[in-house]
Structure formats: C-alpha cells, structure tokens
N, CA and C atoms as a LAMMPS dump frame, in Angstrom:
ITEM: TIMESTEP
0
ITEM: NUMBER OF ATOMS
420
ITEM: BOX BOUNDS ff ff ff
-5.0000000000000000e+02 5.0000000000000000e+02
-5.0000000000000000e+02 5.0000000000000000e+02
-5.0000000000000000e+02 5.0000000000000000e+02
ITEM: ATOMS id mol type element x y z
1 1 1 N 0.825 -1.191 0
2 1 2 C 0 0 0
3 1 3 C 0.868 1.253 0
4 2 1 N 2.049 1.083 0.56
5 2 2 C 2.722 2.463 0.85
6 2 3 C 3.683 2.551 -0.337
7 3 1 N 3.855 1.803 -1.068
8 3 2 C 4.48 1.947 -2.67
9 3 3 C 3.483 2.461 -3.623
10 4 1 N 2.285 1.963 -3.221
11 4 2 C 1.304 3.045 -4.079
12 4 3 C 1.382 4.407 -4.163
13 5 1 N 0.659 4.25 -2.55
14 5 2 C 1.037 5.753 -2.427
15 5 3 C 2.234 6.381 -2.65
16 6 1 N 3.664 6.042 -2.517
17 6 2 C 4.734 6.903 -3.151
18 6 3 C 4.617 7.018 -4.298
19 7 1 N 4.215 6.053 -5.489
20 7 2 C 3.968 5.984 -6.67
21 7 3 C 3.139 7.385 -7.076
22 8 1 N 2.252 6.873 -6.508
23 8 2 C 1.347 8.079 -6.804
24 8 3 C 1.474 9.682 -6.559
25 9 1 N 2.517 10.154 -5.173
26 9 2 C 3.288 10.677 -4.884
27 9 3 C 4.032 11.06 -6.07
28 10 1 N 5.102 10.397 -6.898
29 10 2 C 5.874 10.426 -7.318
30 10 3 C 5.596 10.828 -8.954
31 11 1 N 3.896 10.422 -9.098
32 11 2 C 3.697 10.619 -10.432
33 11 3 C 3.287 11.878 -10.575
34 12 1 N 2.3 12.106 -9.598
35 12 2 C 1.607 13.746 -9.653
36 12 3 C 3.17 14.642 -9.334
37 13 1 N 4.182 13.797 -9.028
38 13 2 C 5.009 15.425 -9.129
39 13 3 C 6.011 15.447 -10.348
40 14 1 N 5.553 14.657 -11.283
41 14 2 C 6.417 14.768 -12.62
42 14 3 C 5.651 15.274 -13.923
43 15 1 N 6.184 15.824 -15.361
44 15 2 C 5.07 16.132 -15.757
45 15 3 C 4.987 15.246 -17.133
46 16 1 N 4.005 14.801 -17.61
47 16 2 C 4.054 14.565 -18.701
48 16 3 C 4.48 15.114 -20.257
49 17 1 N 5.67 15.024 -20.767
50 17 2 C 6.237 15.39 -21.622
51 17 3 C 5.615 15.133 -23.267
52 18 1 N 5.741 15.871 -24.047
53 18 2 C 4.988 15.409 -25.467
54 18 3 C 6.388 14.408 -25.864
55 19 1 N 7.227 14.857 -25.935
56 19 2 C 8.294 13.915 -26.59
57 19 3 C 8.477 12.347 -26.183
58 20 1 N 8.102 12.506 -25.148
59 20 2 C 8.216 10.812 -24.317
60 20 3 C 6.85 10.27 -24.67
61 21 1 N 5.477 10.955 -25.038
62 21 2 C 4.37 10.418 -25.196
63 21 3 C 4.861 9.41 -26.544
64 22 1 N 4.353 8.281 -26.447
65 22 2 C 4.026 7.391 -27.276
66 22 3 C 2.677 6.711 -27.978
67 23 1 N 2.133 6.348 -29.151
68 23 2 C 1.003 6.055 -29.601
69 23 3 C 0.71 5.162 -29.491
70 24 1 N 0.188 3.263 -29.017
71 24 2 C 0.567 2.28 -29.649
72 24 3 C -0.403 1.906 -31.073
73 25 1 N -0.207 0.575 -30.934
74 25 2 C -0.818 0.11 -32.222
75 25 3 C -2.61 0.579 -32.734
76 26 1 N -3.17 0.654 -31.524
77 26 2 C -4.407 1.134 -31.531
78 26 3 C -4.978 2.216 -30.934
79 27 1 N -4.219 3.229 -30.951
80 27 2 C -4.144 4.568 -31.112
81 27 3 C -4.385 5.412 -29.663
82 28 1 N -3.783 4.578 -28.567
83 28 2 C -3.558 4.974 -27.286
84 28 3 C -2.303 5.458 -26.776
85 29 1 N -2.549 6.556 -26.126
86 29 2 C -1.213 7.167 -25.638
87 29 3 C -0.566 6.807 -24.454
88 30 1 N 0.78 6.934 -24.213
89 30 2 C 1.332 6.176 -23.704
90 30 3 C 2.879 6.505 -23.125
91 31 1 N 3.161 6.427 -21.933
92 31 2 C 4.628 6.664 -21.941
93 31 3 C 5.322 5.603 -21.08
94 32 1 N 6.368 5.426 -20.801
95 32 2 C 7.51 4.357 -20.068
96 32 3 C 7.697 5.322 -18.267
97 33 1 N 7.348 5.04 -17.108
98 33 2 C 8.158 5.708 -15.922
99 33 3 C 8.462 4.774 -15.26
100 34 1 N 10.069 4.604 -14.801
101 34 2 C 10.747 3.714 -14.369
102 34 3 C 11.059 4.202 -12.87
103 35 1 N 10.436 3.276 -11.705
104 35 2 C 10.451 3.625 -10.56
105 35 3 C 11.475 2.647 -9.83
106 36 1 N 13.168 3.105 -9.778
107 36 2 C 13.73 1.698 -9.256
108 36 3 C 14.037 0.695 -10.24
109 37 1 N 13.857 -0.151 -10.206
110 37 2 C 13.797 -1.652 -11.22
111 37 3 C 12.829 -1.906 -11.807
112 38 1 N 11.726 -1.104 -11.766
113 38 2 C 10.258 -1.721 -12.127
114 38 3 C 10.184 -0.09 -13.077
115 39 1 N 9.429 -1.229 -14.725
116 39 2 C 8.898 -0.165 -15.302
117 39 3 C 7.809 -0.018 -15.37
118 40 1 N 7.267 1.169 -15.465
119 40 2 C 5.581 1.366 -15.699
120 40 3 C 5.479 1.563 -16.983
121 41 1 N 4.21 0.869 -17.53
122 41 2 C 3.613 1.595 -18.76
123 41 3 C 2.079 2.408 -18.606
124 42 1 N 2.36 3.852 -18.658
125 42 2 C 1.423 4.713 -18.35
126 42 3 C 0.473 5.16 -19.123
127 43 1 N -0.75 4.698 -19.433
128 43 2 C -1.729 4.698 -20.668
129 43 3 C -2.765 5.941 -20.228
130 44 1 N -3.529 6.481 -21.109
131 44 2 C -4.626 7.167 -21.013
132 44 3 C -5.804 6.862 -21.16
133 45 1 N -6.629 7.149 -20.104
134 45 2 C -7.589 6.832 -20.093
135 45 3 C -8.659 7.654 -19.633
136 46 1 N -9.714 7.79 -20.038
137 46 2 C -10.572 8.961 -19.771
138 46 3 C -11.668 8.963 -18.608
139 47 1 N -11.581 9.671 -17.327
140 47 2 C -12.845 9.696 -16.407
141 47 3 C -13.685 9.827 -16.5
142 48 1 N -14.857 9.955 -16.495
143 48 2 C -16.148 10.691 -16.799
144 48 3 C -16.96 10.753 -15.308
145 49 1 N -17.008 11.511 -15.255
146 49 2 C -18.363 12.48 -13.91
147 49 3 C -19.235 12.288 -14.37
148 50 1 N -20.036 11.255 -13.948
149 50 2 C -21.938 11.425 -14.431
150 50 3 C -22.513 12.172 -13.485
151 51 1 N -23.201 13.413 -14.004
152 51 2 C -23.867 13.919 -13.163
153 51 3 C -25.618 14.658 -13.257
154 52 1 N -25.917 14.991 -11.927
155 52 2 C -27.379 14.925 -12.231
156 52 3 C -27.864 15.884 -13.625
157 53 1 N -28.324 15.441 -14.615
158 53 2 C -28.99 16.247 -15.668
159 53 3 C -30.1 17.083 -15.118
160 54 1 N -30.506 17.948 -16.242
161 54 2 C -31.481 19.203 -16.181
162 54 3 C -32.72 18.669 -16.256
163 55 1 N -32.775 17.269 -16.665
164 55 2 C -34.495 16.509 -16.667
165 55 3 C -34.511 15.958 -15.826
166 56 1 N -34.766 15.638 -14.374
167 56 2 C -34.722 14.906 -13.709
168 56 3 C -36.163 14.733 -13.032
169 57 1 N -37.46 15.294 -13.481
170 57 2 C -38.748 15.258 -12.846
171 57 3 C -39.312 14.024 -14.016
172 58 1 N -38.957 12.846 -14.467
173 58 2 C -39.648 11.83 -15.227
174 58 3 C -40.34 11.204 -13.109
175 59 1 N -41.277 10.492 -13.965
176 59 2 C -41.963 9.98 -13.22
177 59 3 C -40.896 8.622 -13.017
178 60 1 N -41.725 7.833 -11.895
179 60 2 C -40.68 6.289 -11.607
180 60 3 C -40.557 5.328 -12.655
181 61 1 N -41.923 5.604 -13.622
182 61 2 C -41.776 3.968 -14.627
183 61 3 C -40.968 4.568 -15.602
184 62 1 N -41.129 5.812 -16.003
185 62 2 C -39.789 6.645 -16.721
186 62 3 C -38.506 6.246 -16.558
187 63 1 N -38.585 6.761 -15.092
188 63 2 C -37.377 7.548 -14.711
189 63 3 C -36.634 5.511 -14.548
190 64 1 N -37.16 4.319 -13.87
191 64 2 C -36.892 3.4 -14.656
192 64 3 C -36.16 2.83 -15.397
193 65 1 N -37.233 2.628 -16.416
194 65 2 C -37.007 2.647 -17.574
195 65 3 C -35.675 3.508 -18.252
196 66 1 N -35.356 4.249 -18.224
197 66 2 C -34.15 5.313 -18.672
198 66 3 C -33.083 4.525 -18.063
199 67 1 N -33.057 4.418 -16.046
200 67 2 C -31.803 3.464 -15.845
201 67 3 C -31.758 2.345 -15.722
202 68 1 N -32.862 1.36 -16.829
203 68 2 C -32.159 0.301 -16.804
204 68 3 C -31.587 0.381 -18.417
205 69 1 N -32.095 1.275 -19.224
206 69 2 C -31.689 1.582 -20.393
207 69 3 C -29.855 1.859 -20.51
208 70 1 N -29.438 2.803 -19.258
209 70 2 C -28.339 3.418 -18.845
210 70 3 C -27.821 1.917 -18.544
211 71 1 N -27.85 1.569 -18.307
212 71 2 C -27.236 0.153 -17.44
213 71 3 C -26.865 -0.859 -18.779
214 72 1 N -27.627 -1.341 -19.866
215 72 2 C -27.416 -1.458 -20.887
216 72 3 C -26.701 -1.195 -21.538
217 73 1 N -26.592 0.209 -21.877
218 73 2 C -25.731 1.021 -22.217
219 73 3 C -24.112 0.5 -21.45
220 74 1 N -23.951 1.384 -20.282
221 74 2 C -22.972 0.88 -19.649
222 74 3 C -22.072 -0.482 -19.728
223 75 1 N -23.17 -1.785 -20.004
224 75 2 C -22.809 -3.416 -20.001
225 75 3 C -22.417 -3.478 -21.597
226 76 1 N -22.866 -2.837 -22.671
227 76 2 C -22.542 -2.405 -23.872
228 76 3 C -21.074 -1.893 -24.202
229 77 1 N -20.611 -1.196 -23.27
230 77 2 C -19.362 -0.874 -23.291
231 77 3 C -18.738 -1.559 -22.715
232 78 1 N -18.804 -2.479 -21.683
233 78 2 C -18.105 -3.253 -21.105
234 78 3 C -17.613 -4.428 -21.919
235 79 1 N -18.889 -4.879 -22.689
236 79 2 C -18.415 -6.054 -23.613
237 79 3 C -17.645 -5.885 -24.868
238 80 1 N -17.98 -4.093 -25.326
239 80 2 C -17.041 -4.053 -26.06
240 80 3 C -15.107 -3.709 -25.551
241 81 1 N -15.222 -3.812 -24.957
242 81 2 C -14.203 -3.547 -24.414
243 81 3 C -13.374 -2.368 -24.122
244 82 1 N -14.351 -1.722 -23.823
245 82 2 C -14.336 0.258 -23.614
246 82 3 C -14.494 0.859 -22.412
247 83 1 N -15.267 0.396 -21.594
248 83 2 C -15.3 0.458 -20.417
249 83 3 C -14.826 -0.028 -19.427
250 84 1 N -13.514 0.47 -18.515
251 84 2 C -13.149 -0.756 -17.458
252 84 3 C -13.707 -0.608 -16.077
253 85 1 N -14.106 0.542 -15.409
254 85 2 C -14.945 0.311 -14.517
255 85 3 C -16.594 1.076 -14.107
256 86 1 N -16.91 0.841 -13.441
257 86 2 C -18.52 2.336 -13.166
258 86 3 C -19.009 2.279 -12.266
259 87 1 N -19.513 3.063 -11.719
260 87 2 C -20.474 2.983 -10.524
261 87 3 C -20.525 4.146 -9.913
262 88 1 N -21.911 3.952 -9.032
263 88 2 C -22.694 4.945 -8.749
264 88 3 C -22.031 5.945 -7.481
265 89 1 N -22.541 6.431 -7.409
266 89 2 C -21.61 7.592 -5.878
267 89 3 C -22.582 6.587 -4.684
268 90 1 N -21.987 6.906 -3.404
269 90 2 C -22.293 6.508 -2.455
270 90 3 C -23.537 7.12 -1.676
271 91 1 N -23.71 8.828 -2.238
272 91 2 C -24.214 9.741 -1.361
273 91 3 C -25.063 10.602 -2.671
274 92 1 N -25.8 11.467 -2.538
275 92 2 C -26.764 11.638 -2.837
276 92 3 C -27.07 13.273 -3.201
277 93 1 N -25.488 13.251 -3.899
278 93 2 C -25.219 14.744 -4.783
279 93 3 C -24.972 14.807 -6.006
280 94 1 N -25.251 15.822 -6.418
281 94 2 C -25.135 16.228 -8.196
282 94 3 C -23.974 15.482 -8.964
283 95 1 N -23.253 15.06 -8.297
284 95 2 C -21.958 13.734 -8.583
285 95 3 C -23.267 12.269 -8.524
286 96 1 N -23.252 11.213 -9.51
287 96 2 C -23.912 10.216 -9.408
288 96 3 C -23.152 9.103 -9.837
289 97 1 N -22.405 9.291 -10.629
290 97 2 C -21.426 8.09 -11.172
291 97 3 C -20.151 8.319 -11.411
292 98 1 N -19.475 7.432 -11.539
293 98 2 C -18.195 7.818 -12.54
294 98 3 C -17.742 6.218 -12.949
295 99 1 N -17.349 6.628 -14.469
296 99 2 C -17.049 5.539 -15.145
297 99 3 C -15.12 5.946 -15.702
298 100 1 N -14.537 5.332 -16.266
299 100 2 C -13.329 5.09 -16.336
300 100 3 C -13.386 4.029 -17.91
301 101 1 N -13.512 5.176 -18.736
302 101 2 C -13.266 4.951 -20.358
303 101 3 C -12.206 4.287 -21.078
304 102 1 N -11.595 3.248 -21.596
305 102 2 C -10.527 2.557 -22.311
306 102 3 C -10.674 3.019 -23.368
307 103 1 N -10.782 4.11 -24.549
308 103 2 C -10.557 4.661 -25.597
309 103 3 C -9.76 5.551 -25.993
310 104 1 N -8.839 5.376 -27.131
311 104 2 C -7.915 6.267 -27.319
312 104 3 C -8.215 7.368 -27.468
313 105 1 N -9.371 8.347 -27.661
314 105 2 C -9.249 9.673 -27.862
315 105 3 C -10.696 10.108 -26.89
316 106 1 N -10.545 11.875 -26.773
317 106 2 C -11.629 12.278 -26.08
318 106 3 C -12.648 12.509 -27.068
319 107 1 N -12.547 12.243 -28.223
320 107 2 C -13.607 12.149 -28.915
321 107 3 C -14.734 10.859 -29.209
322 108 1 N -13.539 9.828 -29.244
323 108 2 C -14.445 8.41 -28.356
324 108 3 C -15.35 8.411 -27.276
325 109 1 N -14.313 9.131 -26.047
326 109 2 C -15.192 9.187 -24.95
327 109 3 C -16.275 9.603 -24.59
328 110 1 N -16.305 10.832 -25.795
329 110 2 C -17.662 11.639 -26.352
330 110 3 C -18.428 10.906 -26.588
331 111 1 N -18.019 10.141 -27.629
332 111 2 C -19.04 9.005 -28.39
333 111 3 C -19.499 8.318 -27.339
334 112 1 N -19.038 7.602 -26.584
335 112 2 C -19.756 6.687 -25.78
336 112 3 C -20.487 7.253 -24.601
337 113 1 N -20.164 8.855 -24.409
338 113 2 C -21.307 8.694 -23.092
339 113 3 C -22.622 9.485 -23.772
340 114 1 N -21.919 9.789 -24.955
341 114 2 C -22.892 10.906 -25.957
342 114 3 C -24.455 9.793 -26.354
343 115 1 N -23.6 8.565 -26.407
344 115 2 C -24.688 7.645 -26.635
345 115 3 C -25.45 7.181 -25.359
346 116 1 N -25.472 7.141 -24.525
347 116 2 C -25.79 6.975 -23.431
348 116 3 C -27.18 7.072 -23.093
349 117 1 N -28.555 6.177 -23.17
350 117 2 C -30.116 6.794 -22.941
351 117 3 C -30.077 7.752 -21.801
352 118 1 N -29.645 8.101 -20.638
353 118 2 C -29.596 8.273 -19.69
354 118 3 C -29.511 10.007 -19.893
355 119 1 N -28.077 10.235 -20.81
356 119 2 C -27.689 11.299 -21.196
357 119 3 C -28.508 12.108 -22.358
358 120 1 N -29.029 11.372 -23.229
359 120 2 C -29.77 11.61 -24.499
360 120 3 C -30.986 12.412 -23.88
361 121 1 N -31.593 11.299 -22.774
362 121 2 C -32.708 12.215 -21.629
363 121 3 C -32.489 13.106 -21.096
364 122 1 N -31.209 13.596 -20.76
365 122 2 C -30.38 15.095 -19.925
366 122 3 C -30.768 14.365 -18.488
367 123 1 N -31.214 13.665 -18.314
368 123 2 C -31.491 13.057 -16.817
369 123 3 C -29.837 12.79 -15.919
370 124 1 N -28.916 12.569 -16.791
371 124 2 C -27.447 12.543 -16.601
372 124 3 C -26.976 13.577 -17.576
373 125 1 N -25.585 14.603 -16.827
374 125 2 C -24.802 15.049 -17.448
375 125 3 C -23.402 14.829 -17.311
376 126 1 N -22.549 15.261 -17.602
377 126 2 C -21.465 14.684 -17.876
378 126 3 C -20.008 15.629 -17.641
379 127 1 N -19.016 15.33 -17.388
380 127 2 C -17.301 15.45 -17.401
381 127 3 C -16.755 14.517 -17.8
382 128 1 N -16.023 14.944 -18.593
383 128 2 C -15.219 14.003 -19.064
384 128 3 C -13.192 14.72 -19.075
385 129 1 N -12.609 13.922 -18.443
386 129 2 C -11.256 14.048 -18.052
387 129 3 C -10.105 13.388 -18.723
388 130 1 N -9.427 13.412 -19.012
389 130 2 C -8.179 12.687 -18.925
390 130 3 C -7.398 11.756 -18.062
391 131 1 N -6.915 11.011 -18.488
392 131 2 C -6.567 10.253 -16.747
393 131 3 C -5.26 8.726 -17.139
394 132 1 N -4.442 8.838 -16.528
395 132 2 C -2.734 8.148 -16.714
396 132 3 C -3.372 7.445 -15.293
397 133 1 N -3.317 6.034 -15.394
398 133 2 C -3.114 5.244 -15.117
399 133 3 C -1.821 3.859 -15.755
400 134 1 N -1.357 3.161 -14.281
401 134 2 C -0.432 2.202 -14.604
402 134 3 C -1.245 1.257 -15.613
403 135 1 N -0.489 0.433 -16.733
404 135 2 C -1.049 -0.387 -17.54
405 135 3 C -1.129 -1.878 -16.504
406 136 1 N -2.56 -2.304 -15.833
407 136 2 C -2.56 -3.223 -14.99
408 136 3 C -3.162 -3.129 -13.713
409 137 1 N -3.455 -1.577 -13.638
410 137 2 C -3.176 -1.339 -12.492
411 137 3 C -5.039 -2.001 -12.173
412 138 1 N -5.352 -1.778 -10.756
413 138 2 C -6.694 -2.469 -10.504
414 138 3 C -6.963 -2.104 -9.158
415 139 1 N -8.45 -2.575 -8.49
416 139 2 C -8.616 -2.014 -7.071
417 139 3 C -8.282 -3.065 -6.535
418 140 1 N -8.314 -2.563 -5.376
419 140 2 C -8.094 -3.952 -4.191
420 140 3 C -8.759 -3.807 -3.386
C-alpha cells in the first residue's frame, strides 16, 4: 500500500512530456516511468463524472425505464471492451457516477457517453477528463 502511495506521490510530481508520449498500435497514448527496477507503462484513459442532468422530474416507470436503459448502455461498453470500470456515488449529490473509459481519444469518450439513454434524456450530465493510469493497475 505504501508503494502506491509513493507511486502516486511520485507521479503527480512529474510532468508529462509530449516527446516521451508514445502512440501504440491502436491509437492509445502512452509513456515508459521507471520507478527503481520496475517499469511502468502509463496509458490514457478517460474519467467521466456522471452527473445529475437538467431533466430529472420523469416519473418512476420513466425515470426506470431510462436506468435500466443506462445500465445497458454501460454493459454495452463493457463487452465491447471500452469500459473498465462504473459505478454509482455513495451519497446523494449532483456527482452520481463515474465511469473510467478505455478509448484512445476524447472524442471516443464523447461518443460513448454521448450515446448513453440516460444522457440523451439530460437526466445525466457529464465530465469528461483525462486520466494516466499504470497499464494493470486495478482495485483492491
């Protein structure tokens, strides 16, 4: 746990360089940070903030209906292999989700939450971020 955290430590205080960025084969960016003996491969990947939309007075068989539509959606990306994680907030503010996008560009990421029933309804709105994670990395 405490190598994480230095890791993590160690990453937010370096900066990402264009020259060291790398593309790979399927059009994800990418760089090498070598901590010690161990190398990282540092990929991009995009956050997204789901948050409460401007429609939010649908009734229950609506309102429903829309998230199990959203949920679909969501399992849609998962199988394609675009989505690596999601879920809902714990608490019960204008923050409601956040998902964690596997696509090489922020215009993908567009695409996929752009498609979204949830979002299409404005019932969810959206952020979408940037985000360097280790290649591997996972919760525990």
């Amino acid at each position: 746990m405490k190598k994480h955290l230095l890791f993590l430590l160690i990453f937010l205080s370096i900066s990402v360089k264009a020259q060291e960025l790398q593309v790979d084969e399927n059009g994800f960016e990418t760089f090498q940070y070598q901590e010690g003996d161990t190398t990282f491969t540092m990929k991009k990947y995009f956050l997204v903030f789901l948050k409460s939309g401007s429609q939010r007075s649908q009734d229950q068989a609506e309102a429903q209906k829309i998230q199990a539509a959203h949920l679909a959606h969501m399992d849609s990306l998962a199988q394609a292999g675009q989505l690596d994680i999601a879920g809902p907030m714990g608490d019960d503010t204008e923050l409601r989700g956040i998902v964690i996008l596997r696509v090489p560009s922020l215009e993908d990421a567009e695409r996929c939450v752009k498609a979204d029933p949830a979002v299409k309804a404005n019932r969810l709105s959206y952020e979408i971020h940037p985000w360097w994670a280790a290649v591997g990395s996972k919760l525990r």
